[in-house]
Every structure is written in C-alpha cells, then in structure tokens.
C-alpha positions as CSV (number, residue, x, y, z in Angstrom):
1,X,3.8,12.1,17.4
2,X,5.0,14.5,14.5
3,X,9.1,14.4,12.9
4,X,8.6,17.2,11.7
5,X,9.6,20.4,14.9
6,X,7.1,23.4,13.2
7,X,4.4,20.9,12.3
8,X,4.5,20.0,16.0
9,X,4.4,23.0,17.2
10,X,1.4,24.4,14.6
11,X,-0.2,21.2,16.5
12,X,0.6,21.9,19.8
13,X,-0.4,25.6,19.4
14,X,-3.7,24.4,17.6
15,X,-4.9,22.3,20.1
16,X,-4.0,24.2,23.4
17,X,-5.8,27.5,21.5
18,X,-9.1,25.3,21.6
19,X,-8.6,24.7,25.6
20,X,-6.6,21.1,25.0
21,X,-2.9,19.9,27.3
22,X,-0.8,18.5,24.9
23,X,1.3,16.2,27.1
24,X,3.7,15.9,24.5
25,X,5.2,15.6,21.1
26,X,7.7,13.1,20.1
27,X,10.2,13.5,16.9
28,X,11.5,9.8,17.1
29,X,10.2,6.6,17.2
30,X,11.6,5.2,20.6
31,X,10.1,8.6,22.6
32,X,7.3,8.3,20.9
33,X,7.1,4.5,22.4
34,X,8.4,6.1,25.9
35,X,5.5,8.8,25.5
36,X,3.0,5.9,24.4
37,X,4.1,3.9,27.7
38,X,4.3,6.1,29.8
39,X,2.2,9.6,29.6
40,X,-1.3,10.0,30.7
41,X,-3.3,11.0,27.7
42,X,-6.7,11.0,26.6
43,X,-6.1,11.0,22.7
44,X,-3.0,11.1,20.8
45,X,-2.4,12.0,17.1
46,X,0.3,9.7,15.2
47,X,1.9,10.3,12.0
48,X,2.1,7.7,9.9
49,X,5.9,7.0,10.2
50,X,8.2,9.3,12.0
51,X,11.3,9.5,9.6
52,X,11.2,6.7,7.9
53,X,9.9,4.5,10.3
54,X,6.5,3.0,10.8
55,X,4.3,4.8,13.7
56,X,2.8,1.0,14.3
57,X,4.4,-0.4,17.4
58,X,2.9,3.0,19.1
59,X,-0.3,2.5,17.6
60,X,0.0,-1.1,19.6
61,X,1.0,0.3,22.8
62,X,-2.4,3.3,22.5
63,X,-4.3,0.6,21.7
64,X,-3.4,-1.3,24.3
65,X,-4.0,1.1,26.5
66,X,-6.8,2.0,25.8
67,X,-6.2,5.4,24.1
68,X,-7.7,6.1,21.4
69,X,-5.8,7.7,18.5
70,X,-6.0,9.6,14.7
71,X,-3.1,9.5,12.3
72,X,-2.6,12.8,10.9
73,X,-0.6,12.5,7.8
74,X,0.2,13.8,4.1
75,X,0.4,10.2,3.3
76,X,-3.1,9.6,2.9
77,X,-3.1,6.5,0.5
78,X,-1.3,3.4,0.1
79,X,0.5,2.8,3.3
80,X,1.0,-0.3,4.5
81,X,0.3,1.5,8.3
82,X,-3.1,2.9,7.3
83,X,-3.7,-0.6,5.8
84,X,-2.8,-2.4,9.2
85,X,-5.1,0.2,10.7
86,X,-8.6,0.5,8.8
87,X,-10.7,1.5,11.4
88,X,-8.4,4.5,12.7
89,X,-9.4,7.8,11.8
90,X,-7.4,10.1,9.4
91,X,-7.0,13.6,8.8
92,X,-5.2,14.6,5.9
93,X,-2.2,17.2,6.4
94,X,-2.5,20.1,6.4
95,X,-5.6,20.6,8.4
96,X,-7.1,24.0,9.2
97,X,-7.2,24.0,13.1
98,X,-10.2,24.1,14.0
99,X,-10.4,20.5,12.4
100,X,-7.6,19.2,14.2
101,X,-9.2,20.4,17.5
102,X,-12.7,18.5,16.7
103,X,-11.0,15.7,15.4
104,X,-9.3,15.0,19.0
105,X,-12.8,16.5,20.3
106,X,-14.5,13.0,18.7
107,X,-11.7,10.8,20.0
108,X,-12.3,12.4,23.6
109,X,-16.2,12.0,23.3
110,X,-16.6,8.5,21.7
C-alpha cells in the first residue's frame, strides 16, 4: 500500500517485470483496509503510514490472515509503527528493483 501514485507504480512495474500479479495498490488508508480484507494475496508491501496515517490496522488485518508482509518506507527509524512491528521486515526506500522483487520472493518462500 503506497500514497504516493509514481512510487506505486515504479512498484507495480518492478514486481510484475520479475513475473509477480500485483493485485493491487491502495493510496488511502480505508482501501487499503478494503484490499487487506478482501484481496487474495500472497505478500503485501505496506508503507509505514499512508498520508499521515498509521499503516497498523492493515498490518492487523495481514496478519490475521495470514499474509505475510514488508514495510517499504523512507522512514526507516523511529516510528512508533516499525516499533509496534519488530519482527516485520524492512526495506529502505528507494530500493533498486531487483531488491524489491527478492524481498516479496522471501515473504513468498518462508
């Protein structure tokens, strides 16, 4: 789930280059709890807040469900999100994409 439209799409076009479906990409918080509910994925990458707002309660629905999940962010310290999630992984923004791709890759494989 990415805010931001061209960082979404550099995803997107990342991840289906490396033979991925993206199912989809959410810009707000309550798609991105619709997606969380309701899409069949077998990873998903989260930003740490989408505008201003905490990616959490879509880390609780994943999780919940069973789907595992990275946070890809610039905000790479200090958090409180990345605090209520130690054992998450995290890729630091920006990512070359080949990095991206074997990031999802390990969340796939585990």
């Amino acid at each position: 789930m990415e805010d931001e439209a061209i960082i979404a799409m550099d995803i997107k076009a990342s991840l289906e280059e490396a033979g991925a479906t993206v199912a989809g990409s959410a810009q707000t918080l309550p798609q991105a709890l619709e997606f969380a509910k309701h899409l069949d994925m077998a990873a998903a990458i989260l930003d740490v807040r989408l505008g201003s707002r905490s990616i959490s309660p879509v880390a609780e629905i994943l999780r919940g469900r069973a789907v595992p999940f990275l946070f890809y962010s610039g905000q790479t310290t200090g958090d409180a999100v990345l605090h209520e999630w130690p054992g998450v992984p995290l890729l630091s923004k920006p990512a070359l994409p080949r990095e991206l791709a074997e990031a999802v890759a390990r969340l796939v494989n585990r």
